[in-house]
C-alpha positions as CSV (number, residue, x, y, z in Angstrom):
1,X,0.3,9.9,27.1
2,X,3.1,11.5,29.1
3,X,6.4,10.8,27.6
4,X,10.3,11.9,28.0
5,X,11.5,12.4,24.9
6,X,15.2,11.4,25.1
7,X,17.7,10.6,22.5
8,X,20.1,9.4,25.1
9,X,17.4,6.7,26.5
10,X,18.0,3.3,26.7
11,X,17.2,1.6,23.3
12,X,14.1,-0.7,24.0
13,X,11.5,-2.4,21.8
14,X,9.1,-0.6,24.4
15,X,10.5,3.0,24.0
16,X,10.9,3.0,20.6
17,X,7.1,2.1,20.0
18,X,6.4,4.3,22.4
19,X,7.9,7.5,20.6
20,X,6.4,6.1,17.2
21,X,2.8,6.5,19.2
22,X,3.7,9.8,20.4
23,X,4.8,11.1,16.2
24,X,1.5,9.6,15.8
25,X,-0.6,11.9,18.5
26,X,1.0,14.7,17.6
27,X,0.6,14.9,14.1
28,X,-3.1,14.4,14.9
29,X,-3.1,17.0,17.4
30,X,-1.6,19.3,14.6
31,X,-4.1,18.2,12.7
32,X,-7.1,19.8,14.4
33,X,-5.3,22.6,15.7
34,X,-4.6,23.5,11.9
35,X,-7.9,23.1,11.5
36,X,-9.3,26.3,13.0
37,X,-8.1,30.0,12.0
38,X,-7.1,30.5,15.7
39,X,-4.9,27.7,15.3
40,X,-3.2,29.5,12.1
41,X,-3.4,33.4,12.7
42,X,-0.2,34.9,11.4
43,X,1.3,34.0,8.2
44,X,4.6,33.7,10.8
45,X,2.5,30.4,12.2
46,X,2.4,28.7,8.8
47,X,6.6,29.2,8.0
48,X,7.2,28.0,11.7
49,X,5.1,24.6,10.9
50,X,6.6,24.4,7.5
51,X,10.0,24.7,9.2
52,X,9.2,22.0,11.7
53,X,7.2,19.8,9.4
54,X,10.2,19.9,6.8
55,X,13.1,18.4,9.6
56,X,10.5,15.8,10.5
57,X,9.9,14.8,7.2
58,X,13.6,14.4,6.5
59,X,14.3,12.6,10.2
60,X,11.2,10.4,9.1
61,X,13.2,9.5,6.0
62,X,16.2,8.1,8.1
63,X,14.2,6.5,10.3
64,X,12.3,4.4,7.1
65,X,15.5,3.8,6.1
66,X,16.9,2.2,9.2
67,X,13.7,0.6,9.6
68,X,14.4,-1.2,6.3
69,X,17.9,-2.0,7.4
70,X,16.9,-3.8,10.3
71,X,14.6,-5.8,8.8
72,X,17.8,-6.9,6.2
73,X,19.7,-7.9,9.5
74,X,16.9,-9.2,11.1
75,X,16.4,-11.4,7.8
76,X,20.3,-12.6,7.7
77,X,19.7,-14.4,10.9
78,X,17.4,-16.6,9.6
79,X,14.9,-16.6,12.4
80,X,12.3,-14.0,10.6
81,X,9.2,-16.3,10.0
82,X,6.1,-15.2,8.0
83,X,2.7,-16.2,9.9
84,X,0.7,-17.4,7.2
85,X,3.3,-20.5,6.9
86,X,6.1,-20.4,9.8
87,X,7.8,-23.0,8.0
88,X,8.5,-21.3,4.3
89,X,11.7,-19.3,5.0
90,X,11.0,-18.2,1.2
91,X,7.7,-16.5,2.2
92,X,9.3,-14.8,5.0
93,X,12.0,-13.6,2.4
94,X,9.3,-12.4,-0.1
95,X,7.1,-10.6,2.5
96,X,10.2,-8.9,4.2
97,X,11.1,-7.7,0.6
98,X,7.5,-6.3,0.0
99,X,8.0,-4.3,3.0
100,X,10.5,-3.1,2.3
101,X,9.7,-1.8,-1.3
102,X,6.1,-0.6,0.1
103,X,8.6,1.6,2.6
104,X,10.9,3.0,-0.6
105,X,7.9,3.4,-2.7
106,X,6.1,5.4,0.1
107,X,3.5,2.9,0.5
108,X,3.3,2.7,4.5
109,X,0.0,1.1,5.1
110,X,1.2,-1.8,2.8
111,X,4.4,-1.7,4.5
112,X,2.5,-2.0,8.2
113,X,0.2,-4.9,6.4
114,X,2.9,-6.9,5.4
115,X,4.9,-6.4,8.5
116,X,2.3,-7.3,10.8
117,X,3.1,-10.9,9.7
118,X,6.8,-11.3,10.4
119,X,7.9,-12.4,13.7
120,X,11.4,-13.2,14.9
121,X,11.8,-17.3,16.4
122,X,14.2,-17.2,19.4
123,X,17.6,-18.6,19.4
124,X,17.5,-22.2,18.9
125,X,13.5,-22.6,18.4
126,X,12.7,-25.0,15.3
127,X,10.8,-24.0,12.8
């Protein structure tokens, strides 16, 4: 996966799944370089990880949060629908609220569950 890490990029749904996909790579590339003693030979190597584990752990807390934001103004709209019944606007409030408590609580795999079923109608569509 070759990709240009750019915080001046244009903002697309495209992009921004596609840097989520790269956190994703890397931390499992990290994960089986940790794995082996050549990967970890100086007590040096361990601060420099902690170091750069600890600013993405706290830029990973933003982005949850903004995450959870959206999802509010997404909700306000009134075109957030919940696939297991497009027409109940108040299970498309109750799942949007599950995710985001699964996302305060720490809970991401609930969080992903739950937002796998929300989509977004267009503009005008009917319910």
């Amino acid at each position: 996966m070759d990709i240009n890490l750019d915080i001046d990029a244009p903002r697309s749904d495209e992009y921004t799944r596609e840097v989520a996909s790269t956190v994703a790579e890397a931390v499992r590339t990290l994960n089986h370089h940790t794995f082996s003693a050549a990967g970890v030979p100086y007590p040096s190597t361990v601060y420099r990880v902690l170091g750069n584990l600890h600013a993405a752990l706290s830029g990973l807390s933003q982005t949850l949060r903004q995450l959870s934001s959206h999802l509010a103004r997404m909700e306000a709209t009134g075109r957030v629908y919940d696939d297991r019944d497009r027409q109940d606007t108040e299970l498309a409030a109750r799942t949007i609220a599950a995710v985001r408590e699964h996302l305060r609580a720490g809970r991401f795999a609930d969080a992903e569950r739950e937002a796998g079923h929300l989509g977004l109608l267009d503009e005008g569509e009917a319910r």
